[in-house]
C-alpha positions as CSV (number, residue, x, y, z in Angstrom):
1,X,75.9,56.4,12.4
2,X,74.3,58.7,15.0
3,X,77.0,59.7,17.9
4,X,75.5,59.2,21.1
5,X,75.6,61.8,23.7
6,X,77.9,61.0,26.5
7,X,78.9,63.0,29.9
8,X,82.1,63.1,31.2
9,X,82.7,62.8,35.4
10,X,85.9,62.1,37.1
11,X,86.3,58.3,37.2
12,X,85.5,56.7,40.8
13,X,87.2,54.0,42.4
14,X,83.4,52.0,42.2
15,X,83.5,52.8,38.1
16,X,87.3,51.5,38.6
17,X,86.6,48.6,39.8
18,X,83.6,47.7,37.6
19,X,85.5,48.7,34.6
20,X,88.4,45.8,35.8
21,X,85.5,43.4,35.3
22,X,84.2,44.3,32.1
23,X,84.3,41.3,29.9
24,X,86.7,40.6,27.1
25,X,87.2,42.2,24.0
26,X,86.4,40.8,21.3
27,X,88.2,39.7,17.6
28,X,90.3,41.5,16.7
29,X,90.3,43.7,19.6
30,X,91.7,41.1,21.9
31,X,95.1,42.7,22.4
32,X,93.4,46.1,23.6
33,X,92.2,43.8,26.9
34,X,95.0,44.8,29.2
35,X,94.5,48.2,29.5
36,X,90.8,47.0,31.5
37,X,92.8,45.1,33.8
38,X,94.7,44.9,36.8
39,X,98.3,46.3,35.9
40,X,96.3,48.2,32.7
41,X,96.3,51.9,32.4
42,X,94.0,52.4,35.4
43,X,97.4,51.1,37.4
44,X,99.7,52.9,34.9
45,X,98.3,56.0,35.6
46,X,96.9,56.9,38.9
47,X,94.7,59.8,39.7
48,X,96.9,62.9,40.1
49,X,97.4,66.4,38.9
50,X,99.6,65.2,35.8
51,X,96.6,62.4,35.2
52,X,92.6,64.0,34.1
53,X,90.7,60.5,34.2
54,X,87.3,60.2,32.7
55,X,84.5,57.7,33.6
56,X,82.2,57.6,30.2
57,X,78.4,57.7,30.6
58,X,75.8,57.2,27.8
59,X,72.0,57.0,29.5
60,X,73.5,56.9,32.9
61,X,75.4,53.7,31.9
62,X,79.5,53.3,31.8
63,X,80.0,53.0,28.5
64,X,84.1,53.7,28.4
65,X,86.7,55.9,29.8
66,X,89.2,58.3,28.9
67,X,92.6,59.4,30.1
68,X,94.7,62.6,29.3
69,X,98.1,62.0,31.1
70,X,101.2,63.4,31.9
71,X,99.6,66.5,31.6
72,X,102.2,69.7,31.5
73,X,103.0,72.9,29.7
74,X,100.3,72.5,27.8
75,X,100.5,68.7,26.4
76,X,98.6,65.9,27.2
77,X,98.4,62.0,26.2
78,X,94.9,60.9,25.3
79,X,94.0,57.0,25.9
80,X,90.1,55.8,25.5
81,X,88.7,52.5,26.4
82,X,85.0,51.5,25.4
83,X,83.2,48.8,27.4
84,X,83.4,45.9,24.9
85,X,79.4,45.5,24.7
86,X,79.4,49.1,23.4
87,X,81.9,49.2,20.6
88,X,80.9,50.5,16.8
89,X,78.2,52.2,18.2
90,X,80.0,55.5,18.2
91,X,80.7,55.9,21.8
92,X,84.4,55.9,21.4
93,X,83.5,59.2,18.9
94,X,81.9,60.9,21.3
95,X,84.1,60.2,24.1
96,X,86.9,61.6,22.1
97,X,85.2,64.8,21.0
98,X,84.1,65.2,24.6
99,X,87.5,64.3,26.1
100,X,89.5,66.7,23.7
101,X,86.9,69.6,24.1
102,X,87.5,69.7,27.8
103,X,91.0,69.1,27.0
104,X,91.1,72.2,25.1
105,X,88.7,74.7,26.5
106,X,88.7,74.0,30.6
107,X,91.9,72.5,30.8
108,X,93.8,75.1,28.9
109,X,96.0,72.0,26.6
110,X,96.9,73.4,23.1
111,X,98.0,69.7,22.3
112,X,97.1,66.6,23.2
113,X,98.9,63.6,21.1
114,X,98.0,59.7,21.5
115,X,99.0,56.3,20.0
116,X,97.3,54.2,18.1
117,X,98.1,50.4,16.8
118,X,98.7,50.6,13.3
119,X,96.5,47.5,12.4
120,X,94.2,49.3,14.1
121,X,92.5,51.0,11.4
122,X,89.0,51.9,13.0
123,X,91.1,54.1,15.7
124,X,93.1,55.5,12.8
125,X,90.0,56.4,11.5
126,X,88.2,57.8,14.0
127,X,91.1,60.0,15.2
128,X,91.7,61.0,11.7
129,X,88.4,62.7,11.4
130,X,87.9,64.3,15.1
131,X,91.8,66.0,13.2
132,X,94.3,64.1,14.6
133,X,97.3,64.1,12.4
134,X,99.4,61.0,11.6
135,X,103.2,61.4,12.5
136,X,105.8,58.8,12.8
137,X,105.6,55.0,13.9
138,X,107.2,53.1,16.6
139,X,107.2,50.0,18.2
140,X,106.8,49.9,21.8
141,X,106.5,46.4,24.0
142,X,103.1,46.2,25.3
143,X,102.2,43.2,27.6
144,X,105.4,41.2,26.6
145,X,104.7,41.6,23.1
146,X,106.6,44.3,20.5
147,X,103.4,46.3,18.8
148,X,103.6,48.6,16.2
149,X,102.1,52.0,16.6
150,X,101.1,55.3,15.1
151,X,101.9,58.6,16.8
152,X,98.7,60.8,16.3
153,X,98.5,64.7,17.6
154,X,95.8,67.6,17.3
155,X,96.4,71.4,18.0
156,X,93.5,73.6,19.6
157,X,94.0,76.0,16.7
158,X,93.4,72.8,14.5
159,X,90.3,71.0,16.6
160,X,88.3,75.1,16.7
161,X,88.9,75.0,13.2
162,X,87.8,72.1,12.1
163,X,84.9,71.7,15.1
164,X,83.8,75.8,14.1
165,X,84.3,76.9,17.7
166,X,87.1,79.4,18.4
């Protein structure tokens, strides 16, 4: 599959609020439908310094988001979000090399972690080839319910390698 290009911009409250009324995910991606809403990781983490969030763009369009959070001494949490209509069509790889390359070279991170559900194995996947490594697993309550998760991370020394920039 051909990656798409995508640009990065700071997310606006209009791409905010359009992103809040995005339509439902689909099976089996049904439990990934909060974050899009009101009380979802748009509310969990507000902009700020600690909080770099990312509005998406393919052809001018919103295609997704992305959040590095709780950003400090170097370490940052990565969360992405595809607009349902545009998932498996690779724009959730290119928002991640995008997201992680700025996270890296204009943001000065040397690691940025994430987590992933573990029955999520498209994610898994994905994150596994940009060079995420796989860590331990938790279980964490998300909307009410207890969900089972895999800790990921990537070093800068690791992504340069593996993406032949230094």
């Amino acid at each position: 599959m051909k990656t798409p290009a995508v640009e990065l911009a700071p997310l606006a409250a209009a791409d905010a609020a359009e992103i809040r009324v995005w339509p439902p995910y689909p099976p089996p991606f049904e439990p990934l439908d909060y974050a899009l809403r009101a009380g979802g990781w748009l509310d969990q983490f507000p902009a700020s310094a600690a909080n770099r969030r990312l509005a998406v763009r393919s052809a001018g369009i919103l295609v997704g988001f992305t959040l590095l959070v709780d950003l400090r001494a170097g370490d940052a949490e990565f969360y992405l979000a595809v607009h349902p209509a545009h998932l498996n069509r690779g724009v959730g790889r290119a928002a991640t090399l995008a997201t992680v390359a700025l996270g890296f070279a204009s943001l000065g991170l040397a690691r940025i972690h994430l987590k992933v559900r573990e029955w999520h194995a498209v994610g898994i996947r994905l994150y596994r080839e940009v060079g995420f490594i796989p860590g331990e697993t938790m279980t964490l309550e998300v909307a009410g319910r207890q969900t089972a998760f895999l800790a990921m991370a990537l070093t800068r020394e690791a992504f340069a390698a593996r993406s032949g920039s230094r």
